[in-house]
N, C-alpha and C positions, 0 to 999 in steps of 0.2 A: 462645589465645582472645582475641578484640577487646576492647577496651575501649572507654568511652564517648566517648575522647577520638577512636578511631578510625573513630567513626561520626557524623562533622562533617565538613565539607570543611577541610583544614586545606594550605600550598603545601608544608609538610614533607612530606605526601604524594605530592608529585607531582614528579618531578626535572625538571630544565631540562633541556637537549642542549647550552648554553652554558655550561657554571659555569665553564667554565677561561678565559672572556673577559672581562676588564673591564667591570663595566655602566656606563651613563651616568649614573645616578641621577637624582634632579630629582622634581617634583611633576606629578600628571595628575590632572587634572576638578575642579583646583580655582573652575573657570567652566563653565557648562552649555555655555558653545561651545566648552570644550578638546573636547570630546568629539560626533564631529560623525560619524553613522550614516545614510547613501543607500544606501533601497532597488536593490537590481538585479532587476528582472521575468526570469521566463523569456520573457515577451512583452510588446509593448504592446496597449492598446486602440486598436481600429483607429476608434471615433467613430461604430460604428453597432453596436446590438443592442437587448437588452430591460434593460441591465443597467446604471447610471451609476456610473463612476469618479474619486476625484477623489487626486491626487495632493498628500498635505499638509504642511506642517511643522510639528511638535509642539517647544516646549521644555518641557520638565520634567513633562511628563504621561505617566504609562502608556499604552499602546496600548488597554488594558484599562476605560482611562475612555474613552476616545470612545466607544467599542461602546454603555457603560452611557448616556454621555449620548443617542446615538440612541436605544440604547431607551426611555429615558424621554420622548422625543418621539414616538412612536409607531413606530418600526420593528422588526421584528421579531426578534429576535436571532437565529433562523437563517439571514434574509439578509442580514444583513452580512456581508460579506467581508473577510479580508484575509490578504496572505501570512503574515506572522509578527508576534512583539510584540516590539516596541524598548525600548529603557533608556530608565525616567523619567527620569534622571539626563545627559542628552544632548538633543542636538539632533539631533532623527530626521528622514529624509524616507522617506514610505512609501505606497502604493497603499490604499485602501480603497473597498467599489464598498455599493452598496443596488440594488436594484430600481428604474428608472426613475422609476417610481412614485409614489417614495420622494426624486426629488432637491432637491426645496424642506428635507428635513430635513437630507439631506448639504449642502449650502452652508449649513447651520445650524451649523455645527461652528465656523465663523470666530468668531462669538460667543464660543466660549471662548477665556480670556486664554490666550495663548502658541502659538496656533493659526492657522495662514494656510493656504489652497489653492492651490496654486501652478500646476494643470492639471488642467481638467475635461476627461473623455471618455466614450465610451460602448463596449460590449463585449456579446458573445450569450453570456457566463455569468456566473459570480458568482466574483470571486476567491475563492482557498480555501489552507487554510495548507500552507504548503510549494511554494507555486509561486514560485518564486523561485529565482533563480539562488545567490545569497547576497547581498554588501552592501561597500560603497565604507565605508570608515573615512578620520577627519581627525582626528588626536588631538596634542592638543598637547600641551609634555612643557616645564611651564617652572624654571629654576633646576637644570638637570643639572653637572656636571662640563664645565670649560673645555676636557676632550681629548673634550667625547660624542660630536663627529664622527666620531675614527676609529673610538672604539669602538663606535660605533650603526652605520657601516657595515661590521665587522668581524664584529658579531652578525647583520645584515641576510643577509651573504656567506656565511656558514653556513649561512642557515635556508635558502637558496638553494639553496645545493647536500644540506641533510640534509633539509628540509622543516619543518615545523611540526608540533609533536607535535598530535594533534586531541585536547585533553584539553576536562572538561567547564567551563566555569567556576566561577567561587566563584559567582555571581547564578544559576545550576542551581539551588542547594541550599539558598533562602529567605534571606530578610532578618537572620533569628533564628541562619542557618547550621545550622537544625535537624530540616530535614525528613528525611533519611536516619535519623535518631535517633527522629524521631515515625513514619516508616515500617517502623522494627523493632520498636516496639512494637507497633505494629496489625499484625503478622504473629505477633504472641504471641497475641493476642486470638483464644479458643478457636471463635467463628463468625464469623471475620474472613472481608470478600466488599470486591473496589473493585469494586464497582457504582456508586458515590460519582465523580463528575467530582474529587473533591478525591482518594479513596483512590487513583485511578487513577494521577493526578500524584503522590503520594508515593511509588508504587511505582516509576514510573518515574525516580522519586531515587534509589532503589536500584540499580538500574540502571545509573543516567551513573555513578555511586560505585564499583561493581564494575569499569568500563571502567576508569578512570582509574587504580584500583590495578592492571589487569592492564597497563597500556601503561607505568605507574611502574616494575613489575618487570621488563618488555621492555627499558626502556632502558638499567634499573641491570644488566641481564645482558649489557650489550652487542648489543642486538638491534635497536635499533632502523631501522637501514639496514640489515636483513636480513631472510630469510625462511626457516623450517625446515621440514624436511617434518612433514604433518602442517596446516600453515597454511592458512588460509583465504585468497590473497591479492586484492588488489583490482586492474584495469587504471584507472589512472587518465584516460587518453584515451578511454576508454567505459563504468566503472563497473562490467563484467563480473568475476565470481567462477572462480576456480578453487581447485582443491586442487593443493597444493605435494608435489610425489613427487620432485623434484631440489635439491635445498635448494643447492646449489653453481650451476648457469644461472641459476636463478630468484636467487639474492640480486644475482647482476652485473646483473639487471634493478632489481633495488629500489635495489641502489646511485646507479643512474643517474632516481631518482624517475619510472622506467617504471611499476611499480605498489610496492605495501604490502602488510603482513600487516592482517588485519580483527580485531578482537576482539568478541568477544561482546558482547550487551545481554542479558543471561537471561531465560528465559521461557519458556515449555513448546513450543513448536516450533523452542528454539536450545537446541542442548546443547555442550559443550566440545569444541574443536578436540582432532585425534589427534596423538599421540608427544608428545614433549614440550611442544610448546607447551600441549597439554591436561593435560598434568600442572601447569604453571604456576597454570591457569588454576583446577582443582581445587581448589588449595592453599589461596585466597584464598577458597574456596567452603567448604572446609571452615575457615579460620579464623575465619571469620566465621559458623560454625554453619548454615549453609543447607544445606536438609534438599532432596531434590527436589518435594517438596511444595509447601516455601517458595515455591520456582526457580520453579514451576508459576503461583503467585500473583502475580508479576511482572507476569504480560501474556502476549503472544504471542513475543515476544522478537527479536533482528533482530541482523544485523551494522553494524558502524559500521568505518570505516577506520582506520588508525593514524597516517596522519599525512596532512598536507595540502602541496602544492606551493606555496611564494610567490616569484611571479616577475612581480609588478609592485605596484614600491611608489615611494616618493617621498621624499626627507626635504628639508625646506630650514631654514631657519634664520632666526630671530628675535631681537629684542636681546636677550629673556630668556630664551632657550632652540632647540628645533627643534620641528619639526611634522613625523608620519609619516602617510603615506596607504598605504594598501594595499586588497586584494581580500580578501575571505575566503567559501569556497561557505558555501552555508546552514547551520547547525549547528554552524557551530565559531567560537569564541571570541576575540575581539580583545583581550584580559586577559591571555590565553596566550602572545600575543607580546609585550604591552608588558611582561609578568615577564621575559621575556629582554633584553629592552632596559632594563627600570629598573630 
């Protein structure tokens, strides 16, 4: 049975694929510019539609206040647009569009402190979240270890050839580190309904929570460059699903970061993979009391990949430390690697 402790996001929960390397150690985001977040569009604006974009840099504000301050300038919060929400904690660069209409209140944004527009355009729809390719990372990493060179590219050269586990991060699961914890309670609650935009999100804390314990147990079994039958797995060059009936062809492809297995996000149109891997998957379902009821109250539920490809990154070097850039597609975490590297 879980305990309280195991319904927090905690990194005890979540295993590295590096432990047996050297980390570099050192400090990161001790300055809002260690920590340096570019959007990547799936598209640009081509500078003609019904729709104005402007491309901005935020330091230290949520994505979540600018929305709040156009609306309180009169735009409407269903058109605003944007692909995703960045870390207050960083220096973001990210897409936001209004209604043409509406562009005397978008070049209103300069106004707030820590705020620049760095590219106006124009586009025939309204950005919308999850359009986006994912996002450019610059993180600096100051006061590591005098050998972090060879060990940051020791652990780099790994993540290269195993990939990147796609776990969820610690800033998933709230400030307090408590939403997975306030989201089991409101599944006790005898006419509990997320019809609430807030119950929604906590459900789906539940959710990223379950993944992360099933890809934790994937890796601590040895699975993680593999595939069994039974598996959900992913093609990573187009994103297409299959089902795993050769666990021996299919892993000499995962080996080679051709595709991954998928894990679950529960919810009543996703149930647990077959043979063993769904027994895995079970286990965690039942030790954590989830009824299919519960499972049901999640959401619709969906598959998420098990680990991500990184094969363009950067590191160079500074008097007081190094600086790493990399790629990451949308939804998976830059926290995740820099726990392998720090």
């Amino acid at each position: 049975m879980s305990n309280i402790h195991d319904k927090r996001f905690d990194w005890s929960h979540i295993a590295p694929i590096t432990p047996n390397l050297p980390s570099t150690g050192g400090e990161v985001r001790t300055r809002l510019e260690d920590f340096i977040v570019i959007e990547v569009p799936r598209y640009h604006p081509n500078g003609e539609g019904q729709h104005s974009y402007a491309f901005i840099e935020k330091r230290g504000i949520p994505t979540q206040e600018l929305i709040g301050y156009l609306k309180a300038i009169g735009v409407p919060t269903r058109n605003i647009g944007v692909a995703g929400r960045k870390d207050k904690f960083a220096v973001a660069r990210q897409w936001i569009s209004v209604p043409k209409d509406y562009e005397s209140q978008l070049l209103g944004l300069e106004k707030l402190e820590g705020v620049r527009i760095l590219e106006l355009s124009r586009y025939q729809q309204k950005l919308r979240i999850g359009n986006l390719l994912g996002n450019r990372f610059e993180i600096r990493v100051r006061n590591p270890s005098s050998e972090w060179k060879y060990r940051a590219q020791a652990i780099l050269n790994a993540l290269v050839d195993r990939g990147l586990p796609n776990y969820f991060g610690p800033q998933r699961f709230g400030n307090q580190n408590d939403n997975v914890l306030e989201a089991f309670r409101m599944l006790e609650k005898p006419k509990f309904s997320i019809r609430s935009r807030m119950g929604k999100f906590l459900m789906s804390s539940i959710q990223s929570h379950l993944f992360n314990w099933n890809l934790n147990s994937r890796i601590n079994a040895g699975l993680f460059q593999k595939v069994i039958k039974g598996d959900w797995a992913q093609k990573h060059s187009t994103g297409g699903m299959f089902l795993v009936e050769d666990s021996d062809v299919e892993s000499r492809r995962a080996r080679a970061l051709e595709i991954s297995a998928t894990l679950p996000l529960h919810g009543r149109k996703v149930h647990c993979s077959q043979g063993h891997a769904g027994e895995m998957q079970k286990n965690i379902l039942d030790y954590f009391r989830l009824s299919r009821d519960a499972i049901n109250s999640l959401g619709s539920g969906t598959w998420r990949v098990s680990r991500v490809p990184i094969n363009d990154y950067a590191l160079d070097s500074h008097f007081d430390g190094y600086s790493v850039s990399f790629f990451l597609p949308k939804g998976s975490y830059a926290t995740i690697l820099l726990r392998e590297l720090v």
